[in-house]
N, C-alpha and C positions, 0 to 999 in steps of 0.2 A: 679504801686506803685513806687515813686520815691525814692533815698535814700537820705536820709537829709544831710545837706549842714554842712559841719568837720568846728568846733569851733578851732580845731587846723588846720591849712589849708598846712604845709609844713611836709617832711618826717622825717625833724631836729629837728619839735616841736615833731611830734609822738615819734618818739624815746626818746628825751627828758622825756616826759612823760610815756615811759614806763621805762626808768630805775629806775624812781622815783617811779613807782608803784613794781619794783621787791624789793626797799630797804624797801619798806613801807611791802611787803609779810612776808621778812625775817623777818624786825621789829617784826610782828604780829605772827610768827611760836614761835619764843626767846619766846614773851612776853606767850604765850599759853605753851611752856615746863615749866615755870617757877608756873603755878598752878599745885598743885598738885604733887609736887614732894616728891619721895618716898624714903625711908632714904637706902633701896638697891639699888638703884641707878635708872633712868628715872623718868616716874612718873606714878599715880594712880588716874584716873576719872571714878571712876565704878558710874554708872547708879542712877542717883537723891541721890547721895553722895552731899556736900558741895563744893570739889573741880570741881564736874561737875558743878556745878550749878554755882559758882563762871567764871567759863569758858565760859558759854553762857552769861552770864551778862554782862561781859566784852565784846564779841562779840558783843553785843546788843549796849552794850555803843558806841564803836569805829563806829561800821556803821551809828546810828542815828547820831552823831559825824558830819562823812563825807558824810550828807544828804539822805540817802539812807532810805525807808520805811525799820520800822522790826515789827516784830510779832512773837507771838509766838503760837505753839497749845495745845488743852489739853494734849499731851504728852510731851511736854516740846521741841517739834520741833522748831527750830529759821529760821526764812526767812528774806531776806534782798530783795525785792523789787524793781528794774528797771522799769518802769510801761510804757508799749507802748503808741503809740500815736495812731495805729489801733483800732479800736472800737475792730474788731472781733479777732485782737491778744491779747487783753489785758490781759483777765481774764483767760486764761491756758497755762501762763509764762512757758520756757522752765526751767527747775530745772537744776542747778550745784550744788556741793559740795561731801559732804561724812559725817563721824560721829566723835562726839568730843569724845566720852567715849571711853579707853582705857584697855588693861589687866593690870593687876595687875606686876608694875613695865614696864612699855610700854617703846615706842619710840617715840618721839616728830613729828613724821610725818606721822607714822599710821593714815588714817584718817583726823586729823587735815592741811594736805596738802591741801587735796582736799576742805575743807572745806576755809582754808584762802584765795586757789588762788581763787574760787567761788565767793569771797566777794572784794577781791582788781578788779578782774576783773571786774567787774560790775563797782567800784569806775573809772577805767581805761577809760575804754568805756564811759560813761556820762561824762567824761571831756572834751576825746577825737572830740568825735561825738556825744552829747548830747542824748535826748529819743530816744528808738530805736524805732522802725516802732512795734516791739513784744514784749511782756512781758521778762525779764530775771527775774528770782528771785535765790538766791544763800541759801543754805538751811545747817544749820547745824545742822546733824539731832544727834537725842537726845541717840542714842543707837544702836551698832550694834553687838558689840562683844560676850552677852551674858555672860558677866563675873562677874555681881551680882547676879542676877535673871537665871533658868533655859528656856533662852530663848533669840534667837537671834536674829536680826533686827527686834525689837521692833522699831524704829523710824522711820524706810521708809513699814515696814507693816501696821502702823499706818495711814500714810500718804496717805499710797496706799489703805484701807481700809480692806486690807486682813486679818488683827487681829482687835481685841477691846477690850476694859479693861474687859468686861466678860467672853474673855478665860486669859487675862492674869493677871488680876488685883490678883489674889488668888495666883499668883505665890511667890514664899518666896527665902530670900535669906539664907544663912547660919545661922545668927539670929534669923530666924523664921520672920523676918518682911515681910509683904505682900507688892508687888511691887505697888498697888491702897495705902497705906498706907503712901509708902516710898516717892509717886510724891508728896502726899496730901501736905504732910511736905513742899517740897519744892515751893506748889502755883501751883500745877499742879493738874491732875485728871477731871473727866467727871463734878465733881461741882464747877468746875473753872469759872470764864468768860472768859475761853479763848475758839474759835469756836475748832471743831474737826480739822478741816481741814482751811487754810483762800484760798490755790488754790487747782485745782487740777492741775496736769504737763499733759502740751505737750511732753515733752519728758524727758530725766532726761540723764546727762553729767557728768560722772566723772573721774578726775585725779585723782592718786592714785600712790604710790611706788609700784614699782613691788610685793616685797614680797619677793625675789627669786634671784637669780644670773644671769639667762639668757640675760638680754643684757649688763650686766658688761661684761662676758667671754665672747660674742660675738662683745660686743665694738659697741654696738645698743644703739642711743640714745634714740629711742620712741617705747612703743609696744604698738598695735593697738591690745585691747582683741576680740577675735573672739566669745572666749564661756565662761564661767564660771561656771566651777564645781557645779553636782548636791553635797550634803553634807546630809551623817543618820548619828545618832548621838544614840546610845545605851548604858545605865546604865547595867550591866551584872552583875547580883547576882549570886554566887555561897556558897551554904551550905552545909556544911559536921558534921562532930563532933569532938567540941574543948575535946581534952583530955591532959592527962597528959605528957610529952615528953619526962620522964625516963622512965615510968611504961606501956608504949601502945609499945608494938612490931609494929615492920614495916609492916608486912602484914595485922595488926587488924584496923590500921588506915586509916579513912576517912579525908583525908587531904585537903581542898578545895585548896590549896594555889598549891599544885602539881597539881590539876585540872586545875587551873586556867592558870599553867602556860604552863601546855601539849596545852591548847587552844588558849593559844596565838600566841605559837612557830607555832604552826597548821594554823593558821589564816596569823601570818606571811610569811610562806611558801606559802600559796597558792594566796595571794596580788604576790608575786613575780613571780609564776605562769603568771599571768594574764598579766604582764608586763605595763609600760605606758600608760595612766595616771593615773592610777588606783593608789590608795593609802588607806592602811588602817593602822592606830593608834592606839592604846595604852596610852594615854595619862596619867590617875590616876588608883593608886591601891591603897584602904585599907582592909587593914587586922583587922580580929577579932578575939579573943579579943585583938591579937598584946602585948603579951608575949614573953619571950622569952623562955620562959620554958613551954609553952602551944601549941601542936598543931593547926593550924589555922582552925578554926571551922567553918570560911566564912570567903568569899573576894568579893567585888564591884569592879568593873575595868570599865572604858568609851572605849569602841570603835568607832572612828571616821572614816567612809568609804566616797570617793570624788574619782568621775568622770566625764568626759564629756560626758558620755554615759547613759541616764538610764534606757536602756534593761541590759545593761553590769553590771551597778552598783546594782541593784536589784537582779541578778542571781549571782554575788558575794556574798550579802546578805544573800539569801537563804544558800548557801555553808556554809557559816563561821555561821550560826545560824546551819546549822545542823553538821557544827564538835564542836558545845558547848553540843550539846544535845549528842553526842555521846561519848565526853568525859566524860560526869558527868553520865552515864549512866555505862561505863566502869569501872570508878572511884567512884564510889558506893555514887554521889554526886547529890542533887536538883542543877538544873538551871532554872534559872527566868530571862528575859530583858526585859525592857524597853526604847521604843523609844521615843526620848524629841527634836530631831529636824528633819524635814524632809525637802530637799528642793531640786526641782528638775534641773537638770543642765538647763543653757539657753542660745539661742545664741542671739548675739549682732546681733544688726539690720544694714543688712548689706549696705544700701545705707547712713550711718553716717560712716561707717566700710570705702567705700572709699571716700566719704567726708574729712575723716582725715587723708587717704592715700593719695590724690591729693595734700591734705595743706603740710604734711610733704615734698612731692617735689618739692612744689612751694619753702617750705621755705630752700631748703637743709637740712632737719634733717636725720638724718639714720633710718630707724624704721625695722621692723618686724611685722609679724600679730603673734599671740601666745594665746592661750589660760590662762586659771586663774586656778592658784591649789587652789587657797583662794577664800574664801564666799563675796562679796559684793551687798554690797545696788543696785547696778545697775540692780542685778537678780532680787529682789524683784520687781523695778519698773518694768523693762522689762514684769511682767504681765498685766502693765497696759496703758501703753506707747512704743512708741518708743527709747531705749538704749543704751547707747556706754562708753568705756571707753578708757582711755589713760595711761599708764604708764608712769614710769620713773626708772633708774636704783636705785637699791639697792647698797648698798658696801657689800661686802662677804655673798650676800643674807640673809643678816640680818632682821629681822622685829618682833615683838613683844617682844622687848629687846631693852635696855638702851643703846647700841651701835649701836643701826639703824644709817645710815648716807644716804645720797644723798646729791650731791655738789652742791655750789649755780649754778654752770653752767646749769646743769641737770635740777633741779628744774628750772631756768630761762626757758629754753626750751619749757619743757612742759608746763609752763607758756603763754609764749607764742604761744603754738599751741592752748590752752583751751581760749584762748582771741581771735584767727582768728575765731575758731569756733563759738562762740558765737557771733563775728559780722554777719557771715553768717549767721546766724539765725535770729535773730535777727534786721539786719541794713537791709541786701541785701532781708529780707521776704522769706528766702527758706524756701519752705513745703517739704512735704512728699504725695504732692495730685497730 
């Protein structure tokens, strides 16, 4: 297979054209923080919201725009299309990108990074070198963070076909509005004419901010993820008896809120036990009836556990579910949980692992290989495809917050490593066979 003959033929023009593709990135990150923004500061694209939906549109606009096929699927998936000139690479294009939807008061690059360099790089490459030998397709998927809906990477499970609207379509948000409801609204849903799926991936590619501070304090410009955190996610109901809080003596009371918190402290202790990577959270507590003059009668609290291990992370589990049951046992308290996210750690595939270790020392970049304390779409696909992702640094390991940063340099970087990779795939025809 030959590689097709560079529309830009000197090293003056390529470069040329890629600074012009990194001002066009920045342009399209600006333009993307400015939907959606939240009056506490960053912004808010929760899942088939109006500002989501404004955000793929625009997406959809600027790529059709700059020639590029888009589509969309019944989950409100957006692809932007590079389309081979191989018959047999055509139709299961390598995937790049990440997710447009954000938390609640986010940061402008969560996500959306992954998602714009996805799309300018494809625009880069077809200028540079015209159709590639493989499919590229750059995908902005519809949902990963789980921050309307009890339910996370909805848009590359989707994709991946590991979910479908009849486990998740009944799911509700705070509202009570059903998530098959909320797409309906938006032009999405299984009675759309939009297909389920328009490819399936060869493999699935994604840049992403760190998350984390690690190669800031090590002064690393690229990490090379190795694995990515398995992630359980439990509701924990704890009931006791709301009384009155002059007239109930201290030893007559069933306090859930003292239950609650003997089992935290407990839980926390023994995450710290455990030591690296292990983590476990605490995230929300409400209290009921939440008086101040009422003992707390129940309390709901979320436990978030994430490891790279999941023998390790499931025998943590057992533990800390059985010091809930032993405190509320002690504490003269019912305990109830529920589990609403499971997902098992995965490792990245490792002949892309040094594919993108070779690139970074062709290209002089400093990297590191490092594992992911954070959930990404890359795990979802990795059940289905071939996986990898790339980093870039955080500033003071910031991410889901209004003062996320990473500098144009940085960003440029990884920019340009997620554009080498994708000619190899793409230009030069490397398989995986």
């Amino acid at each position: 297979m030959s590689e097709p003959s560079l529309i830009k033929s000197t090293e003056a023009d390529r470069e040329a054209a890629f600074a012009a593709s990194c001002q066009l990135l920045h342009e399209l990150l600006e333009e993307l923080s400015n939907i959606g923004k939240a009056e506490e500061g960053g912004m808010t694209r929760l899942l088939y919201s109006s500002s989501w939906l404004k955000a793929q549109q625009h997406l959809q606009h600027v790529m059709q725009e700059k020639g590029l096929i888009t589509s969309f699927d019944q989950s409100g998936n957006l692809y932007a299309l590079l389309e081979g000139t191989d018959e047999n690479g055509r139709h299961k294009p390598l995937f790049t990108g990440s997710h447009i939807d954000t938390v609640i008061s986010g940061g402008k690059f969560d996500g959306a990074l992954g998602v714009a360099a996805g799309m300018i790089a494809l625009l880069y490459l077809n200028k540079v070198y015209g159709p590639p030998v493989r499919s590229l397709a750059a995908v902005s998927l519809c949902e990963e963070e789980g921050s309307r809906f009890p339910f996370a990477f909805w848009g590359s499970r989707s994709v991946t076909g590991t979910n479908d609207w009849g486990a998740a379509g009944n799911l509700k948000d705070a509202e009570g509005i059903r998530m098959l409801e909320a797409a309906e609204i938006c032009g999405f849903g299984p009675n759309s004419s939009y297909p389920v799926r328009p490819f399936e991936p060869d493999g699935y590619l994604e840049l992403h901010i760190e998350q984390g501070a690690v190669l800031e304090r090590t002064g690393t410009s690229i990490g090379i993820v190795t694995d990515i955190v398995g992630q359980k996610r439990f509701d924990v109901m704890i009931e006791g008896e709301a009384n009155h809080a002059g007239t109930t003596p201290m030893h007559y009371r069933k306090d859930a809120l003292i239950g609650a918190t003997e089992m935290i402290v407990r839980i926390h202790e023994l995450a710290l036990s455990y030591g690296d990577p292990l983590v476990a959270t605490v995230g929300t507590m409400e209290l009921l009836p939440g008086a101040v003059n009422v003992v707390p009668g129940k309390v709901v609290f979320t436990l978030d556990i994430r490891h790279t291990d999941k023998g390790i992370m499931d025998r943590f589990i057992q533990e800390a579910l059985l010091i809930i049951s032993e405190s509320a046992v002690r504490n003269q308290l019912h305990a109830q949980w529920q589990e609403h996210l499971s997902v098992d750690p995965v490792a990245m595939d490792e002949r892309w692992i040094e594919r993108i270790q070779n690139a970074c020392e062709a290209l002089d970049f400093s990297y590191r290989k490092m594992p992911s304390g954070a959930g990404h779409d890359a795990q979802i696909f990795a059940e289905v495809c071939k996986a990898a992702m790339i980093f870039v640094p955080s500033q003071n390991g910031l991410s889901h917050h209004p003062e996320e940063f990473t500098s144009v340099e940085e960003i440029n970087q990884g920019f340009r490593l997620l554009v080498e990779m994708l000619y190899q795939y793409g230009y030069r025809g490397k398989t995986d066979e």
